[in-house]
C-alpha positions in Angstrom: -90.6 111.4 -20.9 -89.1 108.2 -19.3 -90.0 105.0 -21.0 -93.0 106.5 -22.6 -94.4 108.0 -19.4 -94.9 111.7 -18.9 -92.7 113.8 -16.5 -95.1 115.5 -14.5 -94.1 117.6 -11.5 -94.4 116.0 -7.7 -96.8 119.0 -7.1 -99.2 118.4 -9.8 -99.1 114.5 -9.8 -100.5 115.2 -5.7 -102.9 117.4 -6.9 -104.1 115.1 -9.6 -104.2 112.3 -6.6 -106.2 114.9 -4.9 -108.7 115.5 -7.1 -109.7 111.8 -7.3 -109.6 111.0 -3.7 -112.1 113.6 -3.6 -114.0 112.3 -6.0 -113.4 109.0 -4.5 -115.0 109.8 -1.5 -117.9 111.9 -3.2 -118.5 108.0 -5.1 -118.8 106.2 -1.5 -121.0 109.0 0.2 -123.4 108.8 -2.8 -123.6 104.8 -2.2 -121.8 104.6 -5.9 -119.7 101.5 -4.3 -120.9 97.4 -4.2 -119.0 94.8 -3.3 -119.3 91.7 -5.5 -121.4 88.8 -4.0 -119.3 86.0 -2.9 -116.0 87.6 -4.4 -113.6 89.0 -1.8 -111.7 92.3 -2.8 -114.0 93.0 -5.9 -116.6 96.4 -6.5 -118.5 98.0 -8.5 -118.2 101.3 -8.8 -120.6 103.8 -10.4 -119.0 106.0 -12.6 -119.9 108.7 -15.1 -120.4 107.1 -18.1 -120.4 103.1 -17.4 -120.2 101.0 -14.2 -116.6 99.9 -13.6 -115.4 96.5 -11.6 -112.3 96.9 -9.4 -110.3 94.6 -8.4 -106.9 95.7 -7.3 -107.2 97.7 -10.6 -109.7 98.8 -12.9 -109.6 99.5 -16.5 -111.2 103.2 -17.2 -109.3 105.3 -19.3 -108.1 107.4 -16.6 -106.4 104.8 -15.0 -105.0 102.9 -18.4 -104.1 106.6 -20.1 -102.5 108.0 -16.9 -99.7 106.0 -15.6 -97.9 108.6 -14.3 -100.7 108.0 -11.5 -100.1 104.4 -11.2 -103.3 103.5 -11.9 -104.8 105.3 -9.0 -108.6 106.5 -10.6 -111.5 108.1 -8.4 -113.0 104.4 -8.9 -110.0 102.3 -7.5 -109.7 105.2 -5.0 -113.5 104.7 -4.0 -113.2 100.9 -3.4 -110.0 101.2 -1.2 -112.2 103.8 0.6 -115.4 101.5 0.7 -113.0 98.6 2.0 -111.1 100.7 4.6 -114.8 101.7 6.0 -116.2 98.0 5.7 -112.9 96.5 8.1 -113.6 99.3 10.7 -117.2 98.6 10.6 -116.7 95.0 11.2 -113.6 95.7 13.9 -115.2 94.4 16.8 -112.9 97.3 19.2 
């Protein structure tokens, strides 16, 4: 380990990734994404056991007992999703 963290292969820390983007996008298909009224860059996201506000970051224990992912949970994953969807919906091109 470095500085506490766990050494964890490039290989598995992508499939990890992988398996929450998927998950990610399985949370925005199922409408398990809402933006915050009147705050900018802020969700709720639906998760398993409890509902979850991101906003940059979010505080589940996957993302605060992972950090070799860097914070990157399905529910942080969903809201960059959710975003990324909103901006090209409102793109006027």
């Amino acid at each position: 380990t470095t500085n506490g963290t766990p050494t964890v292969s490039p290989i598995a820390r992508i499939e990890a990734l992988y398996d929450r983007l998927t998950r990610a996008r399985t949370l925005v298909a199922d409408n398990k994404v809402h933006t915050v009224y009147g705050i900018a860059n802020h969700y709720i996201v639906d998760g398993t056991d409890a509902k979850y506000l991101v906003n940059g970051s979010c505080i589940c224990p996957d993302a605060t007992n992972r950090p070799e992912l860097k914070g990157l949970c399905k529910h942080k994953l969903a809201a960059l999703i959710y975003a990324e969807q909103e901006a090209k919906a409102q793109d006027p091109k």
